[in-house]
N, C-alpha and C positions, 0 to 999 in steps of 0.2 A: 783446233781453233787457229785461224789466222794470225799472224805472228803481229799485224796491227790492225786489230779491230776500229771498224768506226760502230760507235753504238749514238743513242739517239736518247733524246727524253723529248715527250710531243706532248705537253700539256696543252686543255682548252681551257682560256681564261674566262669561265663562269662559274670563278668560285675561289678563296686562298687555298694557296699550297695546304697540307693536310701531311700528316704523319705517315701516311700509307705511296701518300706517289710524291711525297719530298725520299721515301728509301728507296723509290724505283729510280729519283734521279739519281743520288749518293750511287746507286749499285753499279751504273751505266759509266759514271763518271768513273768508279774506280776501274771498273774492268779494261773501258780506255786505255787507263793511267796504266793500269799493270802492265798494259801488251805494248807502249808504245807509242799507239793510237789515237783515234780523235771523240772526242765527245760532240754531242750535237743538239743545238736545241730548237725546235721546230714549234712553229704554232698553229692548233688545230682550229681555228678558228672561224669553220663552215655554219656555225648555229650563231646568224647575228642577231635572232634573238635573247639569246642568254648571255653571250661574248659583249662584255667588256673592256672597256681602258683600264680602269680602274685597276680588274683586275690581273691583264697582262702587266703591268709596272707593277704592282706586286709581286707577284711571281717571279722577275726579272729582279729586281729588288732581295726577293729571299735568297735566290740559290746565289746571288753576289753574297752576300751575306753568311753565308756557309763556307765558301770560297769556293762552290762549283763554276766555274768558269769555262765555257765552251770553247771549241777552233773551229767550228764551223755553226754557222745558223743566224738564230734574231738578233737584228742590229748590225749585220757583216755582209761583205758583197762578198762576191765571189763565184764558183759556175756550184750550182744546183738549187739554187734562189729562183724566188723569191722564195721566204723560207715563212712566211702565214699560208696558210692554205686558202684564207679569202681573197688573197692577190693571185692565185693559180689556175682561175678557172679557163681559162683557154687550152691550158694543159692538159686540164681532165677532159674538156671539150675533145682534145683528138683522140685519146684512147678513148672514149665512152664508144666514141665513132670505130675504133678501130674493132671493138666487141660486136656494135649492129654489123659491120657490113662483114663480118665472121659468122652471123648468123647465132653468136654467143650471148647474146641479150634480147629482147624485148620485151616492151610496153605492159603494160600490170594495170587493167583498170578497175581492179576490184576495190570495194569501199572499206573505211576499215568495220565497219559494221557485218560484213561478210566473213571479213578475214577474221572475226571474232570468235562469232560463231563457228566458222571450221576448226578453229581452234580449241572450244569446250569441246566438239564433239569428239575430237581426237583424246582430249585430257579425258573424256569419259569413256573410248573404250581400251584405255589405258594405253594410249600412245602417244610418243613426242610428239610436242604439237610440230609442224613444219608444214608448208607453203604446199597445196594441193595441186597446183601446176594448174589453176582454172586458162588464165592469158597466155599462157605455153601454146596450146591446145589451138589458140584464132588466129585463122589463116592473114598472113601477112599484108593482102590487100584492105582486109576488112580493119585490122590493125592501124594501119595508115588513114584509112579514113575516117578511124576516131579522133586520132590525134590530130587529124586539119580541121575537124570539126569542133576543135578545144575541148576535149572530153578529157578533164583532168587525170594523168596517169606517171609513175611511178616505173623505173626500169630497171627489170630483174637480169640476175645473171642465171644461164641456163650450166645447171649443175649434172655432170652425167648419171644416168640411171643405175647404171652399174658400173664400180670401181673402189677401189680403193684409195683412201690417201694416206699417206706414212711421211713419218720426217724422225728429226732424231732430235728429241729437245737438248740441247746442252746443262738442264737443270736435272729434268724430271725423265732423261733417257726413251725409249723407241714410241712413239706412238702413233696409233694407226686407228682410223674411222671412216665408214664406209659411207660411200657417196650418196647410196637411196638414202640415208639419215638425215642427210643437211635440211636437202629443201631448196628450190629457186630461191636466194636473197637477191634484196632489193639491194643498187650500187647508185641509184640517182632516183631522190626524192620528186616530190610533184615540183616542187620549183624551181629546179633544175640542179640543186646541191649535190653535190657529192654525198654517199652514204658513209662511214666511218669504215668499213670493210675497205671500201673501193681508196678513196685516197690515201689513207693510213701505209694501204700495201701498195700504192704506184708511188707516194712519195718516198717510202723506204727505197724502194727501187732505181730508183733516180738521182738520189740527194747520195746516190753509193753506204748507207748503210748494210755494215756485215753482219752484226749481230743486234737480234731483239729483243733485251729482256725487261722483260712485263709481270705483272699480277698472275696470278693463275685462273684470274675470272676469265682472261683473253684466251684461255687454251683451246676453249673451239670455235673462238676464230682463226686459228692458226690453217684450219683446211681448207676453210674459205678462202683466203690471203693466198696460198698457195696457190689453190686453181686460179684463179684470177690471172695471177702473177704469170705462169706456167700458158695461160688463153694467150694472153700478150706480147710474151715470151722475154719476157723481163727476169734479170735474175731474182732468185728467191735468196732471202740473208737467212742464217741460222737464227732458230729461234728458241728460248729458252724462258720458262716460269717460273716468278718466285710463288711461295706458299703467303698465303696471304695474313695479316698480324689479326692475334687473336685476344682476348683477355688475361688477365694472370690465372684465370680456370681453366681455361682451353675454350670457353665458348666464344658466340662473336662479340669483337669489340661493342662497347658499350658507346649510346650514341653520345653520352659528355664527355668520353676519350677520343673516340671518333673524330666527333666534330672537330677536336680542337685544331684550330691550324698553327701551320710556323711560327705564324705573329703572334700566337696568343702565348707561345711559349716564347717566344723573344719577349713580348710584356711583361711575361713573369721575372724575366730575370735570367733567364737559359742561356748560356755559353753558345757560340757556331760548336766548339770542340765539343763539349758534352753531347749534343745531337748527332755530331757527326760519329763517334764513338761508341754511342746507344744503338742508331740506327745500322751501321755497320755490321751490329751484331743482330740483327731481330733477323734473323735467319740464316747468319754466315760465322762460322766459325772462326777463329783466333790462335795460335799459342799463345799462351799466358796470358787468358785474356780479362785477368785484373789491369794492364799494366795501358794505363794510356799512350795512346800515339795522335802524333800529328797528322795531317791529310796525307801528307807523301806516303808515309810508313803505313799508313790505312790500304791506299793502293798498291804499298808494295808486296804485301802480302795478302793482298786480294786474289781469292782464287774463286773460280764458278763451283770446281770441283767439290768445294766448302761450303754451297749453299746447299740447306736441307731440304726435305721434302715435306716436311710436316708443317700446321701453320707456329708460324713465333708467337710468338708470349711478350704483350706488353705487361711491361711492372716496373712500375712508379719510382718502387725503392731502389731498382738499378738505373735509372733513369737521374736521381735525385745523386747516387755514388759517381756517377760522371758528371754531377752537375760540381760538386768536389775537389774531382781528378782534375775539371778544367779550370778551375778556381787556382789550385794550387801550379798548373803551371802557366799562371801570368805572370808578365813581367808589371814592374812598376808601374811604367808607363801605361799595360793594357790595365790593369787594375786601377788606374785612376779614372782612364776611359767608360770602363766599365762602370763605376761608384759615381763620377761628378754626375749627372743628371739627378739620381735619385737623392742630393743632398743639396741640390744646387740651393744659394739662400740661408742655409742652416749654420755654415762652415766658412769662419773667416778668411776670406782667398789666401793669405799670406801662408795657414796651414793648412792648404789643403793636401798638399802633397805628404806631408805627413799622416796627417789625417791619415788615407788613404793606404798609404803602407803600413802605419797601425795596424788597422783594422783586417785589414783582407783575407788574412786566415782566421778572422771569427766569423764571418758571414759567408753565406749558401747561396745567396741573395742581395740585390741590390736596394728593396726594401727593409732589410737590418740593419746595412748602414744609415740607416733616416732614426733608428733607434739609438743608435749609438752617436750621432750627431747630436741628438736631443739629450740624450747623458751627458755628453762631455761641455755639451755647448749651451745647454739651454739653465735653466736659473737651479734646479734642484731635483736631482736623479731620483728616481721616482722607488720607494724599499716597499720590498714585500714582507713577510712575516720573517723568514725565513734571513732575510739583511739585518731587520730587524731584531733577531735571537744574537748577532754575530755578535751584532753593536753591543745589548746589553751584557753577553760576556766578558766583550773586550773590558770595559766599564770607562770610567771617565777619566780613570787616571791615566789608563794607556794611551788617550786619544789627547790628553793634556800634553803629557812626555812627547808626542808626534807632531803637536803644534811647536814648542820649544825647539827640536832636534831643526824642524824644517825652516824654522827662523834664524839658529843659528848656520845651518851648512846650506841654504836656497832649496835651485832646485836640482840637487847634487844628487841624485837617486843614491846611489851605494852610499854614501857620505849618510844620508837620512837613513836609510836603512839601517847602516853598524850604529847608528849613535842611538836608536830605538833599542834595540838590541841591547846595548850594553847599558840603558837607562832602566830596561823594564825585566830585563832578561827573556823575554820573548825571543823565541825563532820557529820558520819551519812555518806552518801554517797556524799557528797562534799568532806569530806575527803580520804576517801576508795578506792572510783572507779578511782581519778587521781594516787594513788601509784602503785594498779592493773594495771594499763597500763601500768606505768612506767617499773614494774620488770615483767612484761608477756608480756604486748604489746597488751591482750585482755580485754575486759571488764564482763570477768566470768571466772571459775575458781576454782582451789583451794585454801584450807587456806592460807592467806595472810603471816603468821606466820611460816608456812612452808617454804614457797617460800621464805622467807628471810632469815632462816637457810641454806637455800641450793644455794643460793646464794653465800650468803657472805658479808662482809660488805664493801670489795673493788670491786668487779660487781658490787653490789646495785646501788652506789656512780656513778659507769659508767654510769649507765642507769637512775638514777637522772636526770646527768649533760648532756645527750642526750638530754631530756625532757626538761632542763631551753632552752635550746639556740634553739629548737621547739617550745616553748610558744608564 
């Protein structure tokens, strides 16, 4: 491998990022980083039917958000631009040209009602379907005088009869497929589009990417890409497949996992670091790989070597443990960031910062702090049976002795605590778990010392005196 890779992430914006090609960016991004090199991010943007705004500033939008950050591509000048594919068509204009007049393409006027049909007939006498070479076959003048006569058509690449194609994946090691197998493919649509074969491999080619790593749906177009590539005489970048992510059974993803994209797991509540950590992993190996890292450290021990061959395994529950990992290393500041929206309202500005560090190693999520706002802040914490049992244990004399202790010493936590203590003889969790109740209403939690600064000593006192006359 090239001592500085440039790799590529070429999404087409007719749809959000997704789980499956947000980890082909992550993969491209770190291999860059490991060697060096530059990441790149291009827009396939030939289908202006389904291509959006919308959703290119999403997508642009996410991998900001993750912290994938390019050196080369959308939104940057520079020499291998314009970096949309819908701004390049002049470019594919002269190679399309340099294919005809090599005698390496032409004209396809079959319908697809034709190409259909040849196609069951092939699936029924049990053979790959692929392109019969019908417009191979018409002689070049007669060619020409369909297409001045507007006879809508489609132009193929002529793929040789016999040959072999080889390359050496970087993932998935040697592989080799023979030319009669392909088939003429189509490289310019009836509209004059580029095919995804055709610009995918001349833009790699140009924009200087070195290495390609993709899905392993793309592995046979890898032979394609090459001839083409190889017609033109462009260089060809290494290419390599990941396995593609599968269920926690091994079968294919499920389409409500699937589906979901980036944003829906930023909605939830999802860390950049937890993805980035999760995804890291869904097919690339680690030392110690409980042990969270930040992006650097993700690419520094980023190896291709370490990607597997079999498909990954999504599951939930290691997904949810780096949701955790990432929780646990924010700092103050990002944990506040993190928590103000989903409390915005709930929580009197002057503590919110408290607030906030309170809490953060009791939630998973940013919808728990909306519960624990509502405990601490709202008129009366809401007891289950189970609060309930503590309270009648406790009984009403211990929660009298805690009104007492907490009027005479504020809101002095240890002060309140020893003077309970040496009023009721309670400690340990005879004493703990009934005041927990009392100022949360649950029986877990955060610091108890907290929760009584942010109370108050006239709340407290409230929720005491709820608790004696419950006992």
């Amino acid at each position: 491998m090239s001592a500085s890779p440039v790799t590529r992430f070429a999404p087409s914006p007719t749809g959000f990022l997704h789980l499956g090609n947000s980890r082909t960016a992550l993969f491209n991004a770190l291999m860059a980083r490991a060697g060096n090199g530059e990441f790149m991010l291009r827009i396939e943007d030939t289908d202006q039917e389904r291509s959006q705004a919308r959703f290119l500033e999403a997508l642009v939008e996410d991998l900001r958000w993750l912290g994938l950050h390019w050196q080369r591509g959308h939104g940057m000048s520079g020499e291998g631009g314009p970096w949309r594919q819908a701004e390049r068509g002049e470019i594919y204009a002269e190679y399309f040209q340099r294919l005809e007049q090599a005698g390496k393409s032409y004209p396809c006027f079959c319908s697809r009602e034709s190409l259909e049909k040849a196609r069951r007939a092939q699936r029924a006498a049990g053979k790959p379907p692929r392109y019969p070479g019908t417009c191979a076959r018409i002689e070049p003048e007669e060619a020409r005088r369909r297409l001045e006569a507007g006879e809508p058509a489609t132009w193929r690449f002529r793929v040789p009869d016999e040959g072999v194609i080889e390359f050496e994946d970087f993932v998935r090691g040697p592989q080799r497929f023979r030319s009669d197998e392909i088939g003429d493919f189509v490289i310019r649509r009836t509209d004059g589009t580029p095919a995804f074969f055709f610009s995918n491999a001349v833009d790699d080619a140009l924009m200087g990417v070195t290495h390609v790593l993709r899905g392993e749906d793309h592995l046979t177009n890898t032979p394609r890409q090459k001839l083409l590539l190889e017609a033109l005489d462009l260089a060809v970048p290494e290419y390599g497949h990941l396995p593609l992510i599968a269920d926690s059974d091994g079968g294919p993803l499920s389409k409500r996992v699937g589906s979901l994209s980036l944003r829906d797991f930023r909605a939830e509540g999802y860390l950049p670091g937890a993805l980035l950590n999760y995804m890291a992993r869904l097919g690339h190996h680690y030392d110690n790989e409980e042990r969270y890292r930040e992006l650097d450290e993700l690419a520094a021990e980023f190896d291709v070597a370490r990607i597997g061959r079999s498909p990954a395994r999504f599951d939930p529950d290691q997904l949810l443990y780096w949701q955790r990992q990432a929780v646990a290393a924010l700092d103050e500041t990002g944990a506040r960031r993190w928590l103000t929206p989903a409390v915005s309202g709930m929580v009197p500005p002057g503590k919110l910062p408290a607030f906030t560090a309170l809490i953060r190693h009791n939630v998973i999520f940013p919808e728990e702090a909306r519960e624990w706002a509502q405990r601490l802040f709202g008129r009366e914490p809401k007891l289950d049976e189970a609060a309930r049992k503590v309270i009648e244990e406790a009984g009403r004399d211990f929660y009298e002795s805690a009104l007492d202790a907490l009027e005479a010493t504020g809101a002095d936590y240890a002060a309140w605590t020893d003077r309970i203590r040496q009023d009721t003889g309670t400690r340990g969790r005879g004493l703990f778990m009934p005041l927990r109740v009392a100022l949360t209403g649950r029986r877990d939690g955060p610091q108890l010392d907290g929760v009584l600064d942010l109370l108050g000593t006239a709340e407290s006192c409230r929720r005491l005196e709820r608790c004696a006359k419950l006992a």
